[in-house]
PyMOL Python script that loads the backbone (N, CA, C, O; Angstrom):
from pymol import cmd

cmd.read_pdbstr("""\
ATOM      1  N   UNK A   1     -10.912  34.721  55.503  1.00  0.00           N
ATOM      2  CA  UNK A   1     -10.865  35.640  54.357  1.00  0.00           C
ATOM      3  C   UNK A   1     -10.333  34.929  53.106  1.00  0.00           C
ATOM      4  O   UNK A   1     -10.919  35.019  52.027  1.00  0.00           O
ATOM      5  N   UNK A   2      -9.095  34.149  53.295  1.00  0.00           N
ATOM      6  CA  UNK A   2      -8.882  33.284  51.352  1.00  0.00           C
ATOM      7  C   UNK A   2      -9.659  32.408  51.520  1.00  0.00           C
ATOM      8  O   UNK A   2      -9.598  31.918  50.393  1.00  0.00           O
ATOM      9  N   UNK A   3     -10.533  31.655  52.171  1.00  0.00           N
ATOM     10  CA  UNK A   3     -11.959  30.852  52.319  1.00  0.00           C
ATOM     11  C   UNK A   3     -12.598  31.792  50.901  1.00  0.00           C
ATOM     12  O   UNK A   3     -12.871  31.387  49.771  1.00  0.00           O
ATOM     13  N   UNK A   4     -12.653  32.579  51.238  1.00  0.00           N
ATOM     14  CA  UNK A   4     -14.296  33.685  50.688  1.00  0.00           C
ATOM     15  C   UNK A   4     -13.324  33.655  48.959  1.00  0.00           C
ATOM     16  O   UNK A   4     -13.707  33.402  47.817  1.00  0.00           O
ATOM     17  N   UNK A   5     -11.952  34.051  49.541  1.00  0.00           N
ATOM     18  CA  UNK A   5     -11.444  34.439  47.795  1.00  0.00           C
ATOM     19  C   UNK A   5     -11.310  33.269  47.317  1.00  0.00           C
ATOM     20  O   UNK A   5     -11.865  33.352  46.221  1.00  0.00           O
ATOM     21  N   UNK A   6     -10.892  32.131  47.448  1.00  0.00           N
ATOM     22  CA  UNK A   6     -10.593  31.221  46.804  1.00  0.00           C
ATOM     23  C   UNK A   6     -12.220  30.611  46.493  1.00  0.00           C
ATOM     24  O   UNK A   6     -12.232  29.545  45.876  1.00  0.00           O
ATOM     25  N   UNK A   7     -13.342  31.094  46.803  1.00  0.00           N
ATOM     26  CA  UNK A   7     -14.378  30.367  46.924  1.00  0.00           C
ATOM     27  C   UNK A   7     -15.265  31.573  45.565  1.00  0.00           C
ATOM     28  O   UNK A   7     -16.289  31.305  44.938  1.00  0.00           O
ATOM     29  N   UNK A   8     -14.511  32.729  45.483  1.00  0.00           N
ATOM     30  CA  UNK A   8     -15.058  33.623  44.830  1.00  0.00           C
ATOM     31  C   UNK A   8     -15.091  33.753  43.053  1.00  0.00           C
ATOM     32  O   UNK A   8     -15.910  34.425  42.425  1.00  0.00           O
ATOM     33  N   UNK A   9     -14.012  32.951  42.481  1.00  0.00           N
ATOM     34  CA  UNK A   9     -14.131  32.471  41.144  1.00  0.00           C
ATOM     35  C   UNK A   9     -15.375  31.520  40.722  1.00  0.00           C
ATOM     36  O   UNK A   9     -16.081  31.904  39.788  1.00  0.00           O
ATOM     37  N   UNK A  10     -15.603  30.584  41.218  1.00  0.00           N
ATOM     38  CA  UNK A  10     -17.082  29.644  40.890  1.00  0.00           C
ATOM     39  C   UNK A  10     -18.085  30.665  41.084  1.00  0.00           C
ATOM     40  O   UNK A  10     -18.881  30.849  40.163  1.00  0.00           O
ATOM     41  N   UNK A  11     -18.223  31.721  42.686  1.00  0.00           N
ATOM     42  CA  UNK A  11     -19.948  32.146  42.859  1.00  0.00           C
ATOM     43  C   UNK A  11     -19.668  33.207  41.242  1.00  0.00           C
ATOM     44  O   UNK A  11     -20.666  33.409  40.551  1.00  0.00           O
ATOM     45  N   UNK A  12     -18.582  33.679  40.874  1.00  0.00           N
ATOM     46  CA  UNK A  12     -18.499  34.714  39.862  1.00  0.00           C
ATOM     47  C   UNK A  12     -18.814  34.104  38.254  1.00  0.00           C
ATOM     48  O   UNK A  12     -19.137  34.809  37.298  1.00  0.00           O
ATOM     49  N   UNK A  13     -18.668  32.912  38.238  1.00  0.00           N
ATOM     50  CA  UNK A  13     -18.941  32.183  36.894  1.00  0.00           C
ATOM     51  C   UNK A  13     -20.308  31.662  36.770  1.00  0.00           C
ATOM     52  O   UNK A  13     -20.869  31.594  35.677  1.00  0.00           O
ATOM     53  N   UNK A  14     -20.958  31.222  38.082  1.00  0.00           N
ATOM     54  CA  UNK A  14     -21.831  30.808  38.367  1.00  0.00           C
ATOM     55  C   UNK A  14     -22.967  32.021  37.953  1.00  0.00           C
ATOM     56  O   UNK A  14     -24.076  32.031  37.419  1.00  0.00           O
ATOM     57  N   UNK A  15     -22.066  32.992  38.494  1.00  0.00           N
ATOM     58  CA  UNK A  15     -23.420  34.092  38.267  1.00  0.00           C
ATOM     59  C   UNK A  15     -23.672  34.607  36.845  1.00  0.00           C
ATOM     60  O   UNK A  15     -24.781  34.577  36.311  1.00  0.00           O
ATOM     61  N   UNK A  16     -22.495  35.109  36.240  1.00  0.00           N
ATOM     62  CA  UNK A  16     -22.210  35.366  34.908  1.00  0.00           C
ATOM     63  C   UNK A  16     -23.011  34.424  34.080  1.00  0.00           C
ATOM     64  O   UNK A  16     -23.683  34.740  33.098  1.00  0.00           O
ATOM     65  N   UNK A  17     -22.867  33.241  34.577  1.00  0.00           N
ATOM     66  CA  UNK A  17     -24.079  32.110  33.303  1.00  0.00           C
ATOM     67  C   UNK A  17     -25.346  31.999  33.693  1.00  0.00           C
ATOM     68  O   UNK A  17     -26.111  31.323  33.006  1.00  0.00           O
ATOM     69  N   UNK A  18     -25.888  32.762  35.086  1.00  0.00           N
ATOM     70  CA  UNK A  18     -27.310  32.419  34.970  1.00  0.00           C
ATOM     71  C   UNK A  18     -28.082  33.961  34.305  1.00  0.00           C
ATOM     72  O   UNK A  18     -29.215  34.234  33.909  1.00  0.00           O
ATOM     73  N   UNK A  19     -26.383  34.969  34.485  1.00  0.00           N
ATOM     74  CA  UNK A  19     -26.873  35.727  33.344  1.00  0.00           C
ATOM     75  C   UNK A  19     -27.060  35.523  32.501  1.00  0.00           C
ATOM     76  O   UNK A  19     -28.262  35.616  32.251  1.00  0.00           O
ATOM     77  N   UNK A  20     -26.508  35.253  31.778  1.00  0.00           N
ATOM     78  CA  UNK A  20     -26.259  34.718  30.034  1.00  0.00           C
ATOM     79  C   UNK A  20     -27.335  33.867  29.534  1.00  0.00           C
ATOM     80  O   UNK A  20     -27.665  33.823  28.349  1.00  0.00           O
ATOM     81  N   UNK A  21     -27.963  33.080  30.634  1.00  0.00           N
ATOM     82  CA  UNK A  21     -29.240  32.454  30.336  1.00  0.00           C
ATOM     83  C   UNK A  21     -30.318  33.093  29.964  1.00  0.00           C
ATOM     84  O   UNK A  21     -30.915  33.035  28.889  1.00  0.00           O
ATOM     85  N   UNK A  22     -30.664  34.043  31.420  1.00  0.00           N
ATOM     86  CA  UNK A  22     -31.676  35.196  31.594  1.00  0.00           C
ATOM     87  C   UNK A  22     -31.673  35.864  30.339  1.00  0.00           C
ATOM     88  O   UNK A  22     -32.698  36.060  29.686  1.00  0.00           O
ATOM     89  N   UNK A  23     -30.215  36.316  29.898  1.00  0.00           N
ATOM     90  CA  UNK A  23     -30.634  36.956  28.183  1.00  0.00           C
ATOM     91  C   UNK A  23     -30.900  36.540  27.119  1.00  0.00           C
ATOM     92  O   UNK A  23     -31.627  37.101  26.299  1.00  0.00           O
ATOM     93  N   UNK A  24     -30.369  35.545  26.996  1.00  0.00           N
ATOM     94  CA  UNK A  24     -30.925  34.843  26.391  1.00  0.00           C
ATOM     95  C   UNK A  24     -32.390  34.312  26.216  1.00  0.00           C
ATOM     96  O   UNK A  24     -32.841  34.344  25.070  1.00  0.00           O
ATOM     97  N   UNK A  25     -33.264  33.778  27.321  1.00  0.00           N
ATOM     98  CA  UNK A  25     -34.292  34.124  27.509  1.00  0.00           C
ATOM     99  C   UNK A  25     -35.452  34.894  27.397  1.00  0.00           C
ATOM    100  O   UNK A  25     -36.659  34.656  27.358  1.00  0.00           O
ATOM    101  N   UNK A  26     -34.548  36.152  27.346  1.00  0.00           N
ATOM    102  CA  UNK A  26     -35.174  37.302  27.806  1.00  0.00           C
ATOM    103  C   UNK A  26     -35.033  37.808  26.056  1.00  0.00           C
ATOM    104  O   UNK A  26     -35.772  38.716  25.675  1.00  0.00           O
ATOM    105  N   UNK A  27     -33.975  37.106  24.989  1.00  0.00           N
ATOM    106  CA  UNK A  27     -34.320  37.403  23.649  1.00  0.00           C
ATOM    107  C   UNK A  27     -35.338  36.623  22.910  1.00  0.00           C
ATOM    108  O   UNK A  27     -36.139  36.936  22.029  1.00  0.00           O
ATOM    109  N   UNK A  28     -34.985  35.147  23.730  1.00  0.00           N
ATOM    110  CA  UNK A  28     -36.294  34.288  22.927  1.00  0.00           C
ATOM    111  C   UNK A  28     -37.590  34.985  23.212  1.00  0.00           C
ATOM    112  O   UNK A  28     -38.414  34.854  22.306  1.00  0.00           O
ATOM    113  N   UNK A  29     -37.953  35.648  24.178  1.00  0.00           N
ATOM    114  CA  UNK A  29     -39.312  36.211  24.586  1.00  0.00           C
ATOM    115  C   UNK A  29     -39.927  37.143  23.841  1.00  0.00           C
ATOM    116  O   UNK A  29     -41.095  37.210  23.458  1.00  0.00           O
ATOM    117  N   UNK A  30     -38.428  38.301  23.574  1.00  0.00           N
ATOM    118  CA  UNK A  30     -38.925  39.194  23.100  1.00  0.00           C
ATOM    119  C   UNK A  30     -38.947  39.181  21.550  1.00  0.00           C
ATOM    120  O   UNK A  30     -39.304  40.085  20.794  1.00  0.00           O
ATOM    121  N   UNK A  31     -38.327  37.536  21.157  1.00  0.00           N
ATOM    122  CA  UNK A  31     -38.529  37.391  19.095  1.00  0.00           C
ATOM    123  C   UNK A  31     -39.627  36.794  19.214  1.00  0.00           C
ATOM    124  O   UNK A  31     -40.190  36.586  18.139  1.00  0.00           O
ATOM    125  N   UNK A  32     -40.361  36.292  20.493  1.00  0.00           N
ATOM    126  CA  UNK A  32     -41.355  35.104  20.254  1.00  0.00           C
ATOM    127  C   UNK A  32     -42.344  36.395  20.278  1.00  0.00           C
ATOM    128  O   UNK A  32     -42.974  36.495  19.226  1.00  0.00           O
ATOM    129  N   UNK A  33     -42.549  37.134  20.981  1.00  0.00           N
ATOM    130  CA  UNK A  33     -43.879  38.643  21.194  1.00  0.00           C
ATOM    131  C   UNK A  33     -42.980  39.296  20.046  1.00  0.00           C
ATOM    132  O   UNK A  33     -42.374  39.873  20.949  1.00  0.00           O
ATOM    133  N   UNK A  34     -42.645  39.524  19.450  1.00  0.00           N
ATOM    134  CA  UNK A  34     -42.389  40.132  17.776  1.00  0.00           C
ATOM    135  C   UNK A  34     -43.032  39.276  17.043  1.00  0.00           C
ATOM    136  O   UNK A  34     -43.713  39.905  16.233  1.00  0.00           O
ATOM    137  N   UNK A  35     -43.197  37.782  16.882  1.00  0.00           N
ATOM    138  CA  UNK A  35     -43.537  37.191  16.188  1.00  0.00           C
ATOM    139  C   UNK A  35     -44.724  36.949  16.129  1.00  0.00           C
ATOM    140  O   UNK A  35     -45.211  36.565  15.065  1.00  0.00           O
ATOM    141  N   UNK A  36     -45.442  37.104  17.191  1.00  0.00           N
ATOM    142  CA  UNK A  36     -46.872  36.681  17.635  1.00  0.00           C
ATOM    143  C   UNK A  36     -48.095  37.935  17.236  1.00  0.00           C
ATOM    144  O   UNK A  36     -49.262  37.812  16.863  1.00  0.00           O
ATOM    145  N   UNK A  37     -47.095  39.379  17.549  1.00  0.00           N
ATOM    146  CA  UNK A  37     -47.562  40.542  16.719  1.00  0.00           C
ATOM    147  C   UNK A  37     -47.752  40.665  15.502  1.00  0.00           C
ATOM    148  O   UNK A  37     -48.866  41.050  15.148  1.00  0.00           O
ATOM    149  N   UNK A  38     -47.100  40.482  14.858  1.00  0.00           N
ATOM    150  CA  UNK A  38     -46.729  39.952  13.516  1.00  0.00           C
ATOM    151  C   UNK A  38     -47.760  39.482  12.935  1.00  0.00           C
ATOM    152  O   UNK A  38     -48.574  40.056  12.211  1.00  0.00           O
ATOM    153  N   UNK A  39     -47.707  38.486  13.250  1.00  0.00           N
ATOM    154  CA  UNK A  39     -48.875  37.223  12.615  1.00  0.00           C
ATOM    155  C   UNK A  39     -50.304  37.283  13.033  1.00  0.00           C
ATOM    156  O   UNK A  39     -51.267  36.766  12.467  1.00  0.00           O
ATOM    157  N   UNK A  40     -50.273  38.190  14.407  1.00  0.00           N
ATOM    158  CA  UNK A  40     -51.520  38.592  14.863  1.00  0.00           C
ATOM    159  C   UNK A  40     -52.278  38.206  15.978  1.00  0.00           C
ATOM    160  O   UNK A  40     -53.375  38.594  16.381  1.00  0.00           O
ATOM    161  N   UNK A  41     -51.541  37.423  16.373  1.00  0.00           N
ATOM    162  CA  UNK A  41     -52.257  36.658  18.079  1.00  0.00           C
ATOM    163  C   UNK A  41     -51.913  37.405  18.866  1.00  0.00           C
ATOM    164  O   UNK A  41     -52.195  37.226  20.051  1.00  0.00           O
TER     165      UNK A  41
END
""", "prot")
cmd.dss("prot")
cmd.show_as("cartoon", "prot")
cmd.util.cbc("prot")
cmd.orient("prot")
């Protein structure tokens, strides 16, 4: 069991930034299809 907790700060940071990616991502996508509307393609 402190195996799992002491092991549980990294899987929790780890996860938090592949969030932070995903939104990131997930804003470039949605300025790049705003932009593409836009202009017309």
């Amino acid at each position: 069991m402190e195996q799992m907790l002491n092991n549980f700060p990294d899987l929790t940071e780890d996860f938090f930034k592949q969030g932070y990616e995903w939104v990131d991502h997930y804003k470039v996508n949605r300025l790049q299809g705003a932009e593409n509307a836009r202009i017309g393609l």
